[in-house]
C-alpha positions as a Markdown table, in Angstrom:
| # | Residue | x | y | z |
|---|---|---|---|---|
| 1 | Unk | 28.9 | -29.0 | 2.3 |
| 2 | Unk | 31.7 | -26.5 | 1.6 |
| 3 | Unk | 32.5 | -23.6 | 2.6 |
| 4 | Unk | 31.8 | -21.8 | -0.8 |
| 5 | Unk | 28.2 | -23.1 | -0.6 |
| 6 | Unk | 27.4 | -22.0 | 2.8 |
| 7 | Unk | 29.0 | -18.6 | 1.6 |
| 8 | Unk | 26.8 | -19.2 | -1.5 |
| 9 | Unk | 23.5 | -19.5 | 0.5 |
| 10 | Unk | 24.5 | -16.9 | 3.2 |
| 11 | Unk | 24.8 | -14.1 | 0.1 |
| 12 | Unk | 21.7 | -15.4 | -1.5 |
| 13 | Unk | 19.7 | -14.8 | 2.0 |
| 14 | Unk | 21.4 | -11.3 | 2.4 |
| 15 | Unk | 20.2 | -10.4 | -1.1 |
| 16 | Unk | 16.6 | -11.4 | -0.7 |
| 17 | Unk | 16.4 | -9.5 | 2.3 |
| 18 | Unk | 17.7 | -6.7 | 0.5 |
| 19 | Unk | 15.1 | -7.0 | -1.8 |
| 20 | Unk | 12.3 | -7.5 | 0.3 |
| 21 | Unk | 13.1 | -4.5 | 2.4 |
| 22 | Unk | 14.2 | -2.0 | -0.6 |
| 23 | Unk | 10.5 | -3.6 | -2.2 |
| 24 | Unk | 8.7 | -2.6 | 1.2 |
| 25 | Unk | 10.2 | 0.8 | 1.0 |
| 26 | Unk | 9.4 | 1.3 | -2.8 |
| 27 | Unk | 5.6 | 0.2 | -1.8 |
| 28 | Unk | 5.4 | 2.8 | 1.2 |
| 29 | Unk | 6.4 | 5.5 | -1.1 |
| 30 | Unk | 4.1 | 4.8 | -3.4 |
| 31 | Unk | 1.7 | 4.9 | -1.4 |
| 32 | Unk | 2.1 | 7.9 | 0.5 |
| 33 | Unk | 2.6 | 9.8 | -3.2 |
| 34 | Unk | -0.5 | 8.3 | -3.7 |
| 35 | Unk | -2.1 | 9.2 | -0.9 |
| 36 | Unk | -1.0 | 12.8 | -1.2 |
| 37 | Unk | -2.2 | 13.1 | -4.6 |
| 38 | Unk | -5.5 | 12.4 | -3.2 |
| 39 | Unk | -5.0 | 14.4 | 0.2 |
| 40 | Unk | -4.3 | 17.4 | -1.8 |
| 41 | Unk | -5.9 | 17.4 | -5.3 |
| 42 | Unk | -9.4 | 16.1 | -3.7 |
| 43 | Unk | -9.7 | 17.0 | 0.2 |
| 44 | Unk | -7.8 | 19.9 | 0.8 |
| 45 | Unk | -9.6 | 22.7 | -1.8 |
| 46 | Unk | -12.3 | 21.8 | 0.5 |
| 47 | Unk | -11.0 | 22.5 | 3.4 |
| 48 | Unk | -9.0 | 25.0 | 1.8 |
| 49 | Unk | -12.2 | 26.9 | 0.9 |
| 50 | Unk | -14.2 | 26.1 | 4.6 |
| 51 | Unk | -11.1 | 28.2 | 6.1 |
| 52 | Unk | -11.8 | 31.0 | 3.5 |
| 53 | Unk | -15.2 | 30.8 | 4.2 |
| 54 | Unk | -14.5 | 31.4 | 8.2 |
| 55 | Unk | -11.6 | 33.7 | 7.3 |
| 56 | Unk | -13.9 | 35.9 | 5.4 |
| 57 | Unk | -16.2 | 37.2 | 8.4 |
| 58 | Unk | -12.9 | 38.7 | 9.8 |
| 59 | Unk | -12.3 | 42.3 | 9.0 |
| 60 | Unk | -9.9 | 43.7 | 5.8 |
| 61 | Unk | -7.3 | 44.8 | 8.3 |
| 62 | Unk | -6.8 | 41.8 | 9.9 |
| 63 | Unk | -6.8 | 39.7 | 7.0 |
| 64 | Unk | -4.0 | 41.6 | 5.4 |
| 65 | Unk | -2.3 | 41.8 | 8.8 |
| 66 | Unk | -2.7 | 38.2 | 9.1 |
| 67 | Unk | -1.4 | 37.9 | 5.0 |
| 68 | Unk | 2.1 | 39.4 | 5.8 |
| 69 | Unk | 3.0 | 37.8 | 9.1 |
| 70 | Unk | 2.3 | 34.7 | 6.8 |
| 71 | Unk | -0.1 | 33.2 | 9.0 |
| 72 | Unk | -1.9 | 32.0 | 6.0 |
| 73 | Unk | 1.0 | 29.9 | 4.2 |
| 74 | Unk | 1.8 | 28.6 | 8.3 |
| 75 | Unk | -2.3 | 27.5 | 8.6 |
| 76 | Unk | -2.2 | 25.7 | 5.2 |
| 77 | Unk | 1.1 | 23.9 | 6.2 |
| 78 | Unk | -0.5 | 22.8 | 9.2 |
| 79 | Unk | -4.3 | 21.6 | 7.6 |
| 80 | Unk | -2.3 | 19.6 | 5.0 |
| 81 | Unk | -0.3 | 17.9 | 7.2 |
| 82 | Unk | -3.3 | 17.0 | 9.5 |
| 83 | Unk | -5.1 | 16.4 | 6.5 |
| 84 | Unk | -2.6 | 13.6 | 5.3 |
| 85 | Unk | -2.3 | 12.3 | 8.7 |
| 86 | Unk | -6.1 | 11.6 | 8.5 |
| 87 | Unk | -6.2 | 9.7 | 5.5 |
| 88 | Unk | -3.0 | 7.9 | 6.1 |
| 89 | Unk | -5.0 | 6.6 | 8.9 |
| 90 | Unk | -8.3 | 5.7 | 7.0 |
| 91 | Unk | -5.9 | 4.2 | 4.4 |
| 92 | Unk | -4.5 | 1.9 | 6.8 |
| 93 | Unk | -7.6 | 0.6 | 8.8 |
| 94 | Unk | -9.6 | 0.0 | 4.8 |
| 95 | Unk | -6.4 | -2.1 | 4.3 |
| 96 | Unk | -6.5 | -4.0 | 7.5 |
| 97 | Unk | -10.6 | -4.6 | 6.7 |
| 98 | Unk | -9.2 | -6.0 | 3.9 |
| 99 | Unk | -7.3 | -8.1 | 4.3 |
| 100 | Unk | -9.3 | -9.7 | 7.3 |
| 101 | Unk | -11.8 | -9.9 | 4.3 |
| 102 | Unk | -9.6 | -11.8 | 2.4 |
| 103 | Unk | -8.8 | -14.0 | 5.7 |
| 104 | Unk | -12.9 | -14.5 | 6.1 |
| 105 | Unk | -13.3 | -15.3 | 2.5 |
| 106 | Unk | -12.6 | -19.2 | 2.8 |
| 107 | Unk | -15.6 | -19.4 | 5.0 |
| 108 | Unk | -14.1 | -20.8 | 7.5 |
């Protein structure tokens, strides 16, 4: 064995890994857009409207006080991100139920 081939092999192992880790990234992103698409076009008008609906017992004033310190941009920064926080979680314990479904499947 020469020293080209062991030079051969040693690039071919450092472009797999390249691939497998740029492929892992490219699936996380994915993911997460995925999961944000959901987050935010199916959970958070819900929660969005809850916090109107509590928001609305509070008097004009206040609201419109409330309005231009921006408290309301600042409370719907923070639900979204708990919001996506939640269901990154959920998404990652259906996949782990999974795939110990898939493991279970041979009937072992």
């Amino acid at each position: 064995m020469g020293i080209e081939e062991i030079l051969q092999k040693a690039s071919n192992l450092v472009i797999t890994g390249l691939k497998v880790a740029a492929s892992a990234i490219y699936a996380r992103v994915m993911s997460f857009m995925g999961l944000s698409w959901v987050t935010f076009n199916q959970a958070m008008p819900e929660v969005k409207s809850w916090l109107a609906d509590q928001a609305s017992s509070l008097p004009t004033q206040a609201t419109d006080f409330l309005g231009a310190c921006g408290i309301d941009i600042f409370m719907v920064l923070v639900i979204s991100a708990i919001a996506s926080q939640i269901g990154w979680k959920v998404m990652l314990v259906a996949t782990e139920k999974l795939a110990e479904l898939q493991g279970n499947a041979g009937g072992g």
